[in-house]
Kinemage of the C-alpha trace (Angstrom):
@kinemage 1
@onewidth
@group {chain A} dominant
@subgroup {mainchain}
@vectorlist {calphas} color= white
{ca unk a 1} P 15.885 0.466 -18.520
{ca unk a 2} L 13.847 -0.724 -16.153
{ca unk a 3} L 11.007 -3.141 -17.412
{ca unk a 4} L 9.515 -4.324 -13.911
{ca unk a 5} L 10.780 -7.952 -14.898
{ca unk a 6} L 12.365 -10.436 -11.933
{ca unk a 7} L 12.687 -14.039 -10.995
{ca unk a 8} L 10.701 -15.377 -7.917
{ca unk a 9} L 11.230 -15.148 -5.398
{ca unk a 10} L 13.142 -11.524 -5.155
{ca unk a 11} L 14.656 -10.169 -2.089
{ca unk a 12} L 11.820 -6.858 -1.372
{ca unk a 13} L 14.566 -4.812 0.941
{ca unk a 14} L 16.550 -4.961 -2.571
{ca unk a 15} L 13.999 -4.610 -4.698
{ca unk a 16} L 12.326 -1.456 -1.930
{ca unk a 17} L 16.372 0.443 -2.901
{ca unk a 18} L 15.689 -0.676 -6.761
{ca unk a 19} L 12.502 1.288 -7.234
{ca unk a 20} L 12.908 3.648 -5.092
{ca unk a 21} L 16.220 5.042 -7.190
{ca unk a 22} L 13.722 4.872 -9.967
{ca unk a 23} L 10.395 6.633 -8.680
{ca unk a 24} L 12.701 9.210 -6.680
{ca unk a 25} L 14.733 12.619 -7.536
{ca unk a 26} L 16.393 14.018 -4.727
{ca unk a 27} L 12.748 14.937 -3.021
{ca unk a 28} L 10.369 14.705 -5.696
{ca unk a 29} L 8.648 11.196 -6.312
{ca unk a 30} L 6.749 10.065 -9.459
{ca unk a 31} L 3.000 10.936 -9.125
{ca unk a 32} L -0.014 10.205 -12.481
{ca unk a 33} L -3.257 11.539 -11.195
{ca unk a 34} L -4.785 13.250 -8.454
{ca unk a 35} L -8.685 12.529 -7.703
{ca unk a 36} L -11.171 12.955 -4.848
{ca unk a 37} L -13.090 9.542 -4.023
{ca unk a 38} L -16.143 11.011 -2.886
{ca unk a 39} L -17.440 8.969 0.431
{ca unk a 40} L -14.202 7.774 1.168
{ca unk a 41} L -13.193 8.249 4.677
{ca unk a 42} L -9.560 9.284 2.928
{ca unk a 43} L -11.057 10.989 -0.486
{ca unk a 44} L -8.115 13.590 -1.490
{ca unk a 45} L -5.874 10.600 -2.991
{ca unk a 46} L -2.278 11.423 -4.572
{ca unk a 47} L -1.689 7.731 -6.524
{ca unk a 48} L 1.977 7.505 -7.299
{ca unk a 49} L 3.672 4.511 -8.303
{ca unk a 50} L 6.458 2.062 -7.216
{ca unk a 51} L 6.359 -1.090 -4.998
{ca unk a 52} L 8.939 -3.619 -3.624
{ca unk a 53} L 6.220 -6.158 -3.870
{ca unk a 54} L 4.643 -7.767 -7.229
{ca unk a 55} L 1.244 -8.561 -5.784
{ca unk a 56} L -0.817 -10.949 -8.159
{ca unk a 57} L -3.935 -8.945 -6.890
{ca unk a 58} L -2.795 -5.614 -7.128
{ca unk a 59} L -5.015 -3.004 -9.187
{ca unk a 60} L -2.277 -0.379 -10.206
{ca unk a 61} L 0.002 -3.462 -11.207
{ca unk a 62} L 0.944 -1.900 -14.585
{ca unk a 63} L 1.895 0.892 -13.653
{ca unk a 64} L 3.706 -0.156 -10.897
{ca unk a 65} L 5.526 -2.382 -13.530
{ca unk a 66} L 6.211 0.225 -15.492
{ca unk a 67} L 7.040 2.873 -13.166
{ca unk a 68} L 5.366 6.135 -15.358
{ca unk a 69} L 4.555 9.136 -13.578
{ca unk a 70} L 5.705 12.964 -13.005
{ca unk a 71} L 8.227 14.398 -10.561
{ca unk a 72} L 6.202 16.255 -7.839
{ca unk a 73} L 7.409 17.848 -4.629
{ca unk a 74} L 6.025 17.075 -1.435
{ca unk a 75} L 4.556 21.093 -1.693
{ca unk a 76} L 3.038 20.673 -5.540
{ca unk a 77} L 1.111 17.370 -4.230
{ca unk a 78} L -0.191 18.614 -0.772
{ca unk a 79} L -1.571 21.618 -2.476
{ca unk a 80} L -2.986 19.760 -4.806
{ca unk a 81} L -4.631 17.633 -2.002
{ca unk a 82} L -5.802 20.504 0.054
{ca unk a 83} L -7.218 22.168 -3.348
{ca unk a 84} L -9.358 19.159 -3.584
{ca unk a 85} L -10.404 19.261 -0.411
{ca unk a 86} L -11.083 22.918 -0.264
{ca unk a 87} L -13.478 22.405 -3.603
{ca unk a 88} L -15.334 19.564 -1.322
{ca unk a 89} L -15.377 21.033 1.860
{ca unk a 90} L -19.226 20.370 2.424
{ca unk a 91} L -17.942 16.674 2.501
{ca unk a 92} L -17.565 15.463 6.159
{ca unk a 93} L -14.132 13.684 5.717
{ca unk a 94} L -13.281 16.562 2.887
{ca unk a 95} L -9.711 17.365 5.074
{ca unk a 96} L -8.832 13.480 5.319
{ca unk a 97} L -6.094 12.668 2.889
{ca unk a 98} L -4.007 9.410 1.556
{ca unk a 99} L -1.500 8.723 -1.149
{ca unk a 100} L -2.841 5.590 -3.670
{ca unk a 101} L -1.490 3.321 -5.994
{ca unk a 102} L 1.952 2.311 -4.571
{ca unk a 103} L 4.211 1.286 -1.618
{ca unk a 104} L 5.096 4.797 -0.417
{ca unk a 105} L 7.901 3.994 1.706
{ca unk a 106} L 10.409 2.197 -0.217
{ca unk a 107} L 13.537 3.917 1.995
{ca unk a 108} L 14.400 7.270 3.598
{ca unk a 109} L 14.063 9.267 0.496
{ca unk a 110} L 10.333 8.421 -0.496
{ca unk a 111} L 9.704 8.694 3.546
{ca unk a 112} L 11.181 11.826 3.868
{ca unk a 113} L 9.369 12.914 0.938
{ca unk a 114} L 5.909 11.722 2.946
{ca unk a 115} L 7.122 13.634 5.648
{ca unk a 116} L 7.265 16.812 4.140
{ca unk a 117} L 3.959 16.185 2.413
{ca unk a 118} L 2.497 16.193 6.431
{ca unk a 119} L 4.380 18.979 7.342
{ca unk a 120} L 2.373 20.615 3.775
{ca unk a 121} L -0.557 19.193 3.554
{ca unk a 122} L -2.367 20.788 7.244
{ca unk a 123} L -4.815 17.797 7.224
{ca unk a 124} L -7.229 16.259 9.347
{ca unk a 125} L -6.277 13.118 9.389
{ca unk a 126} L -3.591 11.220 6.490
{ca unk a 127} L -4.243 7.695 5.486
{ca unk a 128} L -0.841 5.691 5.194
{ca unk a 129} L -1.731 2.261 3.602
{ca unk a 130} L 1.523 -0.375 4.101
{ca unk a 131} L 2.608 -3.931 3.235
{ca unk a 132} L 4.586 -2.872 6.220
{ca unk a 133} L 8.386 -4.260 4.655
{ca unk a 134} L 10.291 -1.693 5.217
{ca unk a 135} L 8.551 -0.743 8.279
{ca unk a 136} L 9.185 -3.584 9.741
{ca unk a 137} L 12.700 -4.171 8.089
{ca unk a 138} L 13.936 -0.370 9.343
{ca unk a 139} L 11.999 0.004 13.266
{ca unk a 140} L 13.138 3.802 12.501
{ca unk a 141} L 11.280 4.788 10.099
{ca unk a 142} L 8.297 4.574 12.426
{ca unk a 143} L 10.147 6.676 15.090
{ca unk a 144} L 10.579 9.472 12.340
{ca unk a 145} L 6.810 9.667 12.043
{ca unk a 146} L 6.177 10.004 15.485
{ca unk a 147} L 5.681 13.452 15.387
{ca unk a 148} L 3.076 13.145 12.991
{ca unk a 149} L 1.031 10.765 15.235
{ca unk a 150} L -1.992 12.229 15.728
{ca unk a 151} L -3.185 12.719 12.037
{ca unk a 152} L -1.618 9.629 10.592
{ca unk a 153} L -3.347 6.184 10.448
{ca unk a 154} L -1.696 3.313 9.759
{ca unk a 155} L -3.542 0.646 7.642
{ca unk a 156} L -0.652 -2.150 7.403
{ca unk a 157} L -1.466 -5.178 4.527
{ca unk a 158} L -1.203 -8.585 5.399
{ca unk a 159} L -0.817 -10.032 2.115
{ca unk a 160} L -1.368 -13.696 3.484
{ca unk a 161} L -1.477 -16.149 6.896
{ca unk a 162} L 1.538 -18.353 6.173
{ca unk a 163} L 5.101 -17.996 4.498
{ca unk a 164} L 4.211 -19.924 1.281
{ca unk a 165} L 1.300 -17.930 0.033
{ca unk a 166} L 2.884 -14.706 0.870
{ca unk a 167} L 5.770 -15.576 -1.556
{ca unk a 168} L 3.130 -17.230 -3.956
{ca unk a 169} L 0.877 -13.857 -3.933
{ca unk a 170} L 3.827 -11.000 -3.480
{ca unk a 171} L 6.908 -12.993 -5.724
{ca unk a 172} L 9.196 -11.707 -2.288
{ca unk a 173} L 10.910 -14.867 -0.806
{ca unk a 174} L 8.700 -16.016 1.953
{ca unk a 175} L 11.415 -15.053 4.919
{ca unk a 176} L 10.261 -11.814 4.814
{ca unk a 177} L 6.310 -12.662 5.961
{ca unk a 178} L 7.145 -11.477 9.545
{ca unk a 179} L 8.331 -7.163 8.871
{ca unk a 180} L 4.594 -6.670 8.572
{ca unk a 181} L 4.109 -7.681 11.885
{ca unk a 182} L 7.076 -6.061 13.007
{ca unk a 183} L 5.674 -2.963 11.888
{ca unk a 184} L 2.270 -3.741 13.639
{ca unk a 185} L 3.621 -3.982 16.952
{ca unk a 186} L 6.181 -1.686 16.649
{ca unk a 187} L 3.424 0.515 15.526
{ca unk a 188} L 1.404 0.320 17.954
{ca unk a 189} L 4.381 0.485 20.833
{ca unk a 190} L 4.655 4.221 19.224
{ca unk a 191} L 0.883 4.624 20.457
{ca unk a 192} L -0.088 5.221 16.481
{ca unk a 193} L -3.395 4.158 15.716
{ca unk a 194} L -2.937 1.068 13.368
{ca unk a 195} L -4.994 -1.512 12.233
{ca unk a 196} L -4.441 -4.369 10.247
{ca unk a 197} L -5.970 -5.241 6.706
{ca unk a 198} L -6.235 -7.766 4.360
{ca unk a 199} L -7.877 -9.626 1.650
{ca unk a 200} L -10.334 -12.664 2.696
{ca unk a 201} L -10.377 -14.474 -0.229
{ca unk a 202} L -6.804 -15.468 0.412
{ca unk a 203} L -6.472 -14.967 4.478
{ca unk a 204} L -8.014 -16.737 7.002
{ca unk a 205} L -8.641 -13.978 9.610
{ca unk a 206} L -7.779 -16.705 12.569
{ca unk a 207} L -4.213 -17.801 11.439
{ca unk a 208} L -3.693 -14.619 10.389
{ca unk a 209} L -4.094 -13.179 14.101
{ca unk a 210} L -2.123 -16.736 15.539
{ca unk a 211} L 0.972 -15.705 13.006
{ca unk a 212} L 0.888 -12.165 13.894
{ca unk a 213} L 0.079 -12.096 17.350
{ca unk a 214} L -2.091 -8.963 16.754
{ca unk a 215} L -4.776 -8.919 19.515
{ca unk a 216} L -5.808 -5.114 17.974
{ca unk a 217} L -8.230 -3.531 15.151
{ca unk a 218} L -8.468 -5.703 11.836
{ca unk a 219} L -10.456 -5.042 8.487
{ca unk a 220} L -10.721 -6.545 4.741
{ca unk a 221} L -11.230 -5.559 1.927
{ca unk a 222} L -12.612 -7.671 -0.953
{ca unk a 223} L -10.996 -8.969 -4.090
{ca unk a 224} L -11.827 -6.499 -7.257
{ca unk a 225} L -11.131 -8.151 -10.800
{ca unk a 226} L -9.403 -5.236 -12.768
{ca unk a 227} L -8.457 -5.653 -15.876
{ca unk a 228} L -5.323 -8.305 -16.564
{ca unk a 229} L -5.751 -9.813 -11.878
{ca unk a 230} L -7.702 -12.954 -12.896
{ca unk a 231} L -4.909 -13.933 -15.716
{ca unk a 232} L -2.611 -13.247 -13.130
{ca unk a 233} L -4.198 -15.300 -10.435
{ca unk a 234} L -4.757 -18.470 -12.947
{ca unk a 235} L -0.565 -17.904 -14.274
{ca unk a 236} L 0.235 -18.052 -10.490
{ca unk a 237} L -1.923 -20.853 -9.715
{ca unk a 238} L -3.960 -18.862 -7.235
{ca unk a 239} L -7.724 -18.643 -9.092
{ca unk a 240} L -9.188 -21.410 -7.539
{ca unk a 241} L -7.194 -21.014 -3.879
{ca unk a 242} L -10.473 -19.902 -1.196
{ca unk a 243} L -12.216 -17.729 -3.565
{ca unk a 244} L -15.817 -18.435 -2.306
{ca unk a 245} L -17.814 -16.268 -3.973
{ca unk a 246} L -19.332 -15.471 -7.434
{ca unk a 247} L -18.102 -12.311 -8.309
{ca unk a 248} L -21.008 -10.362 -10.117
{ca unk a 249} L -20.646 -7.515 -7.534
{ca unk a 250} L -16.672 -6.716 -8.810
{ca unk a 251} L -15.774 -4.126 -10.586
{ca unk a 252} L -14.295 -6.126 -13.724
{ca unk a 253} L -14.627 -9.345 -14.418
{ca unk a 254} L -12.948 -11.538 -16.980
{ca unk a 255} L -13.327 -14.997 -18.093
{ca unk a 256} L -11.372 -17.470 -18.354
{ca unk a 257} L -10.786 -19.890 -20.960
């Protein structure tokens, strides 16, 4: 049974076909809550679960351990997102949609699943947030969203500016800190409109644009201390790596003894 347990660093193409076994059934993929985030540019969210990361930062990282969830077909969870935008409608990004919680391309099952969700859903606009792996790994599965182009945005996560600290935040080996990029360029090749995001308290936004030659959009998005991340951060050795601020404005915060 699976348990979420590996040694560092893991191989995340492996790990991607792992989970993905695991989260999928033929086209149905493992889905715990729906919710509308109310002045969210994306607010219908469908969070699922199921990464081929282990990011020490990452707020769904139980579940994602643990892999819990319900079967749902790409119909049952684009009319749930359209039913929650239809009940908000008022709301100016009320038809802009997203999935949450997970890496939701893990291989050509869970993308064909996303695929039929667009092809559902009859959207404004549909957030897909990356780490970009198997993006980057597999150039094709970026092709097979072509058609899709002019509702989807790409928002692909660099997890960190240099080899080392990607393997110290994600557990992947750190020959795998280029797909993202891959994905970025590739990306934007395609025409898609793509940015690319990270967290500041562990990237410096300079080498970050040096290692990934990106010359295009870029945005952050701040460190939040759920429940069990600063543990995490102190077990990895990463608490006291660039985190310049006092964080009273976070969501949780724990102390540490």
């Amino acid at each position: 049974m699976w348990n979420g347990s590996m040694q560092f660093p893991f191989d995340p193409i492996e790990r991607a076909r792992e989970v993905e076994e695991l989260v999928m059934r033929d086209n149905e993929r493992k889905y715990y809550r729906f919710r509308y985030q109310s002045k969210w540019w994306s607010p219908s969210v469908a969070d699922s679960v199921g990464s081929c990361l282990n990011c020490v930062y990452c707020w769904n990282f139980k579940r994602n351990m643990k892999l819990e969830g319900t079967y749902r077909s790409p119909r049952y969870v684009a009319g749930k997102l359209k039913s929650m935008s239809a009940a908000h409608k008022n709301d100016d990004h009320a038809y802009c949609m997203r999935t949450g919680g997970c890496e939701p391309i893990l291989g050509n099952q869970s993308l064909d699943h996303l695929i039929s969700i667009l092809e559902w859903a009859d959207c404004d606009r549909f957030l897909i947030a990356t780490n970009g792996i198997m993006f980057g790994h597999d150039l094709s599965f970026l092709a097979k969203l072509k058609p899709f182009r002019d509702i989807v945005r790409l928002r692909i996560c660099a997890k960190a500016h240099d080899a080392a600290t990607f393997e110290t935040i994600t557990g992947a080996d750190k020959k795998y800190f280029g797909l993202p990029f891959n994905a970025l360029h590739e990306a934007n090749r395609l025409e898609f409109h793509v940015h690319l995001a990270s967290m500041p308290q562990f990237v410096d936004q300079y080498k970050l644009r040096k290692a990934s030659g990106w010359k295009g959009e870029m945005n952050s998005e701040d460190l939040h201390l759920y429940p069990g991340i600063a543990q995490r951060l102190k077990d990895r050795g990463l608490w006291k790596f660039n985190l310049q601020f006092q964080p009273f404005h976070m969501y949780m915060k724990e102390k540490l003894k």
